[in-house]
C-alpha positions in Angstrom: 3.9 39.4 57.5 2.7 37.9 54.2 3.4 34.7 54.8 1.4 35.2 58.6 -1.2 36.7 56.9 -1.6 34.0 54.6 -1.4 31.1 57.1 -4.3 32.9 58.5 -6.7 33.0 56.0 -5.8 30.0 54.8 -6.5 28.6 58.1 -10.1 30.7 58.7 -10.8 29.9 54.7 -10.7 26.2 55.2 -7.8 25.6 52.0 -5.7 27.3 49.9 -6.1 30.4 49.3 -3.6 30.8 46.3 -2.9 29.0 43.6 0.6 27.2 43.3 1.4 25.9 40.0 2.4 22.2 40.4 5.6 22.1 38.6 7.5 25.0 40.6 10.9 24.3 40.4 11.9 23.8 44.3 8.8 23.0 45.3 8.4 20.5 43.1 11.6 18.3 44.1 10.5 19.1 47.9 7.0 17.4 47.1 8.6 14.3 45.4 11.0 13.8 47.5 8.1 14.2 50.4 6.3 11.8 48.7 8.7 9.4 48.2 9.5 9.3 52.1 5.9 8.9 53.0 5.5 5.9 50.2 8.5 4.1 52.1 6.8 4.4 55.3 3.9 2.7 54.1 6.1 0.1 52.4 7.7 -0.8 55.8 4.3 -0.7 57.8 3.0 -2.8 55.9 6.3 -5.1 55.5 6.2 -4.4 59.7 2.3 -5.6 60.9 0.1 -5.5 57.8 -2.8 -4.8 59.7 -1.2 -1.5 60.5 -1.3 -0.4 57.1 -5.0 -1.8 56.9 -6.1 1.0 59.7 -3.6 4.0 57.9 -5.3 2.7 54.5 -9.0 2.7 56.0 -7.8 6.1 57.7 -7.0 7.8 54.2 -10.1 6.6 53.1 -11.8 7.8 55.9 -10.4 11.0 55.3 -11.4 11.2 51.6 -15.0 10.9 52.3 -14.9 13.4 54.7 -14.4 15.8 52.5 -16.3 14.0 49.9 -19.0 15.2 51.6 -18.2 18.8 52.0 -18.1 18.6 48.1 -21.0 17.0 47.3 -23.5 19.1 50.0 -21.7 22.4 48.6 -22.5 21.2 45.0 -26.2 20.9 46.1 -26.2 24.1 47.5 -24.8 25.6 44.7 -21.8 27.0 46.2 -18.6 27.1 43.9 -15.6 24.4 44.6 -12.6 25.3 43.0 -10.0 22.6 45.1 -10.3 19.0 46.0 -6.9 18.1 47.6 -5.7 15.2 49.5 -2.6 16.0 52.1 -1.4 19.1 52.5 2.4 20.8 51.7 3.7 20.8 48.3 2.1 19.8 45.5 2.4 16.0 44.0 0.3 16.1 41.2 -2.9 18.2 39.9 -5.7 18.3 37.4 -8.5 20.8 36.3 -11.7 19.5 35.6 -14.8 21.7 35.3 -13.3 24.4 36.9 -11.9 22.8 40.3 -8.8 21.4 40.9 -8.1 18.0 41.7 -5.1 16.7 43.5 -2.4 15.4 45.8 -0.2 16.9 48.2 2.9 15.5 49.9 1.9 15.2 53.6 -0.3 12.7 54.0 -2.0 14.6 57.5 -5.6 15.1 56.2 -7.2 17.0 53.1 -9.4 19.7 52.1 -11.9 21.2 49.9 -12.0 24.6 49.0 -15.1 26.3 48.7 -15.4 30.4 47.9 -16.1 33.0 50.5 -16.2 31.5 54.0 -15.7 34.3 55.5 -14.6 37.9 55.5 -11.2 36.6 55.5 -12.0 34.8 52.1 -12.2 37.5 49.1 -14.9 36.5 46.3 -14.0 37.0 43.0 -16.5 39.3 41.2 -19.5 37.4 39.7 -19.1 34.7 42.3 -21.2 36.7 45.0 -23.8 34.2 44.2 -22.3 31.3 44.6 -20.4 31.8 47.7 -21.0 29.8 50.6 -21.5 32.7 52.9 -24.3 34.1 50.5 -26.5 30.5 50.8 -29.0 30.1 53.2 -28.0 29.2 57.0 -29.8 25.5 56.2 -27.3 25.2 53.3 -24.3 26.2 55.4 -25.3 24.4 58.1 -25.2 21.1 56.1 -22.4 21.5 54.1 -19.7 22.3 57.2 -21.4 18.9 59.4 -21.3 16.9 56.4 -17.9 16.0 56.7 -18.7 14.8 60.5 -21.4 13.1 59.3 -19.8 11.2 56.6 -17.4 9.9 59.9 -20.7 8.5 61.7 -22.2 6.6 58.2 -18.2 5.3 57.9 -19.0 3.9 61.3 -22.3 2.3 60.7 -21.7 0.8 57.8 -18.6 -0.8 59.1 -20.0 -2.0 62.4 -23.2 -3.5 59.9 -20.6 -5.2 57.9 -18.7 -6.7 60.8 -21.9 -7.4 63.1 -23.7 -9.3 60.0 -20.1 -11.0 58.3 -17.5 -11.4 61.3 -20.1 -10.8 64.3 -20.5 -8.9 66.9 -18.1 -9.4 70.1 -21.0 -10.4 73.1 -21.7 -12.7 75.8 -22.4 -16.3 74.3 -23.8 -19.8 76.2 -20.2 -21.4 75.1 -17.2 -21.2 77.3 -13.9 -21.1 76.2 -10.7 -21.7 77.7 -8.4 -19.2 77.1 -5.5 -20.2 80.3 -4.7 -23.2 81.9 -2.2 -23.1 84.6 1.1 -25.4 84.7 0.6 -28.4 86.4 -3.0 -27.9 87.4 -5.5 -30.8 86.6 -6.8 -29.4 83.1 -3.4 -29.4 81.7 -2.6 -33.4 83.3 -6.0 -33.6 81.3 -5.0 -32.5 77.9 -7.6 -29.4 77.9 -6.0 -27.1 75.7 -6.3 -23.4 74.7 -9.6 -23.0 72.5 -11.6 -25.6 73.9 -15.1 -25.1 74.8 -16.4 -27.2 77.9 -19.9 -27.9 77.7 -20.5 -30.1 80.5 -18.7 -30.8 84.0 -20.1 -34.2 85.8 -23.0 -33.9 83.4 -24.3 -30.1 84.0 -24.1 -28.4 81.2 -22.2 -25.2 81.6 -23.5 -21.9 79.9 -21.6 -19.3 81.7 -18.2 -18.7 83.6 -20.0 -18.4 86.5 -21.7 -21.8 86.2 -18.4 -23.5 85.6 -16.8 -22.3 88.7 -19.9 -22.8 90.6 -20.1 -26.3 89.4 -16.1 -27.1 90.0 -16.2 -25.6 93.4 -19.4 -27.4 94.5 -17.9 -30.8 93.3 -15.0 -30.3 95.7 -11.6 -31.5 95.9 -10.3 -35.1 95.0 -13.3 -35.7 93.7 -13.1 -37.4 90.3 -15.1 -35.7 87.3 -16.0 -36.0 83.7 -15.5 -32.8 81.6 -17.2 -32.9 78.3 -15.6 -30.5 75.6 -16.0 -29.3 72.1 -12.2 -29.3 69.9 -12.0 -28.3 66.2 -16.0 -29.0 66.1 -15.3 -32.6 67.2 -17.0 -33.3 71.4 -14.3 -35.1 73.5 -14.5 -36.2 77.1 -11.8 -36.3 79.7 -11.9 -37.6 83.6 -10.5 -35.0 86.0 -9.7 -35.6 89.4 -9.9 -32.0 91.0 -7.6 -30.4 93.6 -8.5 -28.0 96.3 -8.4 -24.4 95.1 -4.7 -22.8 96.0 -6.1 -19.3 97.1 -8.1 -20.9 99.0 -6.5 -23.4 101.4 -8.5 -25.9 103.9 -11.8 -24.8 102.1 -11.9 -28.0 99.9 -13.5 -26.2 96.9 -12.3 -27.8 93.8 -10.4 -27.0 91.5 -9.4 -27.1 87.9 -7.0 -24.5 86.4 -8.4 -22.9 83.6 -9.3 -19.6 82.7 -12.4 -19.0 80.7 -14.7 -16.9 79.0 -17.7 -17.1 77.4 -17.2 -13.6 75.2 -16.9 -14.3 71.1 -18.5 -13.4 68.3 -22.1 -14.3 67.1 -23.1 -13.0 63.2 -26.3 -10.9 63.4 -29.3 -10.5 60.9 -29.7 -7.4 59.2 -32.5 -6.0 61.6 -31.1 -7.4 65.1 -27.5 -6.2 64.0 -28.3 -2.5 62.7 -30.4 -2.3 65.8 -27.3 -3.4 68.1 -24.9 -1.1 65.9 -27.0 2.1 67.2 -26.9 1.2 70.7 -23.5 0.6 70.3 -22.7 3.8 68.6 -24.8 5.8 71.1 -22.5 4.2 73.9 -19.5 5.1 71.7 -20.5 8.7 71.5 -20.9 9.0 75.4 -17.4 7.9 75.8 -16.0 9.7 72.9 -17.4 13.3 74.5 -16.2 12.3 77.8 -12.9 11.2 76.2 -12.6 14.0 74.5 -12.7 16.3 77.3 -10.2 13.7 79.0 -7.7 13.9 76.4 -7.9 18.1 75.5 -7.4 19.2 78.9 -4.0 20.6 79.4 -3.3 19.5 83.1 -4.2 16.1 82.3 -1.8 16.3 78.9 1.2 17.7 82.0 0.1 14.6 84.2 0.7 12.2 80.8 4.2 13.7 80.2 5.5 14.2 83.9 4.0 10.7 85.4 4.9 7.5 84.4 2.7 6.0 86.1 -0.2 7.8 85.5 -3.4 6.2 83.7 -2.4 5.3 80.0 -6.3 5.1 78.8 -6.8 9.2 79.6 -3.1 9.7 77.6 -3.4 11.4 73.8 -2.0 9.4 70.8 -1.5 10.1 67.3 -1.4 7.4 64.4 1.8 6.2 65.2 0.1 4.4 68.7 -3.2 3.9 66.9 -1.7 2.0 64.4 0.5 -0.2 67.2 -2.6 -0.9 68.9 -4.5 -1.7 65.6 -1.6 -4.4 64.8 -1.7 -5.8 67.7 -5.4 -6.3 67.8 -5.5 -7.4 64.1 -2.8 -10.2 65.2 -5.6 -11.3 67.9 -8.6 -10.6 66.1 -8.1 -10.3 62.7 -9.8 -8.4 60.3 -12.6 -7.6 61.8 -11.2 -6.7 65.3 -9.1 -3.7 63.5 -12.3 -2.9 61.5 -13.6 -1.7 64.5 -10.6 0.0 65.5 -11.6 1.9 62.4 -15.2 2.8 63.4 -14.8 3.8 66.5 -11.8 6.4 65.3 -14.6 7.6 62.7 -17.0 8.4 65.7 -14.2 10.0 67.6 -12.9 12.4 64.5 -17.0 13.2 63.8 -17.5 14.4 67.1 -14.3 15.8 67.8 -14.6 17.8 64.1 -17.7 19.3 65.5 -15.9 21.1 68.4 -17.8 24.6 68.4 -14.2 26.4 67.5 -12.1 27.5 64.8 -10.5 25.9 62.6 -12.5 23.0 63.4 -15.7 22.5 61.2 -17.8 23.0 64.2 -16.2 26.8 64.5 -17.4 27.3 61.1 -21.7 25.7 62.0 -20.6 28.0 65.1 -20.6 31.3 63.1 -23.5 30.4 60.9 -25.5 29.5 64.0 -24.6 33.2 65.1 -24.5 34.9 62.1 -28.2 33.4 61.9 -29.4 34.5 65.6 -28.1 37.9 64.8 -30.0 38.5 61.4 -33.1 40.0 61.2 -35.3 40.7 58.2 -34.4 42.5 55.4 -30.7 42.4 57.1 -27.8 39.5 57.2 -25.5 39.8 59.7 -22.0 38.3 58.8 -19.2 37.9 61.5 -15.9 39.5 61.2 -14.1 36.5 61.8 -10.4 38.3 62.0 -11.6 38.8 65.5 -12.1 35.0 66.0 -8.1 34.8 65.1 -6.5 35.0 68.7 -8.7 32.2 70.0 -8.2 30.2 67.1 -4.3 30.9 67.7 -4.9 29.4 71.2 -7.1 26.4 69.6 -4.3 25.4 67.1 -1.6 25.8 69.5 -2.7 23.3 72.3 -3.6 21.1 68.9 -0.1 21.4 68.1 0.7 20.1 72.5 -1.7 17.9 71.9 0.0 16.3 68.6 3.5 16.7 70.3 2.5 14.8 73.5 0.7 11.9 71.8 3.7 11.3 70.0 6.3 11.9 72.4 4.2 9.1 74.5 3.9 6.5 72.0 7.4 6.9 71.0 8.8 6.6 74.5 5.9 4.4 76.6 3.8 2.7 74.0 1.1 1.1 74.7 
């Protein structure tokens, strides 16, 4: 019952309630030897795909500026802080500074920052009625529980700035590139390789994919035809004697046998490319609400599980597929392609943090929003929040299906 009791307000108070000294004997070897697992799995991801352990690295850090900004808002409000952990479980390592504590834990799954009386579930210390958070002002609670989400969408702009303006942004361009050729088709007889960009066929130049093929098919089949290309920044010219398109026999459209596209990326200026990354991040926040309601919905979690064939981009995944995905699209892209791998999980973990439920941080702006509507003058209204339990039960529990299933599926059928 003790132990239930205090996973429960522990769970409604947002951290630990208790304090654990560091250095307790069993405890203590179960955090090492915690910690020692999870600094070999990094070892070996990175050893594995590099840019895996680029994403888990930019996730931590993620993570640490999340609550970065719970502690800074609540230090501006005035609120008393008396934790700042990374991970959770058994403790790694602690230090006391100015009253708050300071460490790590040995499960790397997140981190917290404990801040005094966020609920009725969360006792205050005599002489700290003041500095509570649930004695501030509903403006201060307010931005002190979104600040966390918030410190997800800056994450995102400033990486999408960086990549838009350094790396570029990933758009339609006037160059096409060839990114197929088919086996024995009249490109590869050529010598058109992988990477080239064609600028000109029979003297049109070609701006588009849809010019090219327009171009080739109009010229026709056997007829002979000089393609003008760009290699390694040097402009070559080969002659190309068409053949009749194969899934189209007896129409005597030409043919060439690449595939093309005219997609890459172009570096932005400051103003165009800030002004691209918000319409790109208003985009990303429509998909990340429908996603959202995609991914939580219990039926379509069933569907994941019991259907192999069903539709992998509606399927949950944890960091163990992220992190697949983010290799494989650093391998392609480099850098910058699993930089914004990074932003748009920021956008998804902001939104999805501000999910109107316990123990999400959006349950907690929830019950100030109410506890708000409710007061009148002269009277605060505060929420008994033990009643909020059951349903938070019910939150945490399809959380934990949720978790399960994503891993179970990128374990099993990766992406």
């Amino acid at each position: 019952m003790t132990l239930y009791r205090s996973f429960r307000d522990e769970m409604m108070a947002g951290g630990a309630v208790g304090e654990t000294p560091v250095d307790q004997g069993p405890k203590r070897s179960v955090a090492l030897t915690s910690g020692l697992v999870i600094l070999a799995l990094l070892v070996w991801l990175g050893v594995t795909n590099v840019w895996s352990l680029v994403l888990v690295v930019g996730l931590l850090v993620s993570v640490f500026l999340h609550e970065v900004g719970h502690f800074v808002t609540a230090g501006w409000a005035g609120m008393k802080r008396t934790q700042f952990f990374m991970g959770f479980g058994p403790k790694l390592w602690s230090m006391t500074r100015n009253g708050v504590e300071y460490g790590v834990r040995a499960l790397p799954l997140g981190a917290f920052v404990r801040i005094v009386g966020m609920n009725n579930l969360d006792p205050v210390e005599p002489g700290d009625e003041a500095v509570s958070y649930s004695s501030k002002p509903y403006r201060w609670r307010l931005l002190v529980i979104t600040a966390g989400s918030m410190m997800h969408m800056i994450i995102a702009i400033v990486i999408m700035m960086f990549v838009y303006t350094t790396g570029g942004r990933y758009q339609e361009t006037n160059e096409v590139k060839v990114f197929a050729i088919t086996e024995g088709s009249p490109a590869e007889r050529a010598g058109i390789e992988l990477g080239d960009r064609i600028s000109t066929i029979g003297g049109r130049s070609i701006d588009s994919v849809g010019e090219l093929s327009e171009t080739i098919g109009a010229i026709g089949a056997g007829e002979r035809v000089t393609v003008e290309f760009v290699r390694d920044g040097m402009t070559a010219a080969v002659d190309v004697t068409l053949i009749e398109r194969p899934s189209e026999p007896g129409s005597g459209l030409g043919y060439l046998g690449v595939g093309t596209d005219n997609w890459d990326r172009s570096e932005l200026g400051i103003v165009d490319g800030f002004s691209h990354v918000m319409g790109d991040l208003w985009t990303g926040m429509g998909r990340t609400f429908s996603g959202i309601g995609t991914v939580v919905n219990p039926a379509n979690q069933w569907e994941q599980l019991t259907n192999s064939e069903a539709d992998p981009s509606k399927r949950p995944t944890t960091v163990v597929g992220v992190t697949k995905v983010a290799g494989e699209i650093g391998d392609r892209d480099g850098f910058y392609g699993v930089m914004e791998v990074l932003a748009s999980i920021n956008v998804f973990v902001g939104l999805f943090n501000l999910l109107p439920l316990l123990p999400f941080d959006g349950g907690h702006a929830a019950i100030a929003t109410y506890e708000r509507v409710r007061s009148r003058r002269g009277r605060e209204y505060r929420a008994d929040v033990e009643k909020m339990w059951p349903a938070t039960v019910v939150v945490v529990t399809l959380l934990m299906f949720l978790t399960f299933t994503g891993l179970y599926l990128d374990l099993t059928r990766p992406f």
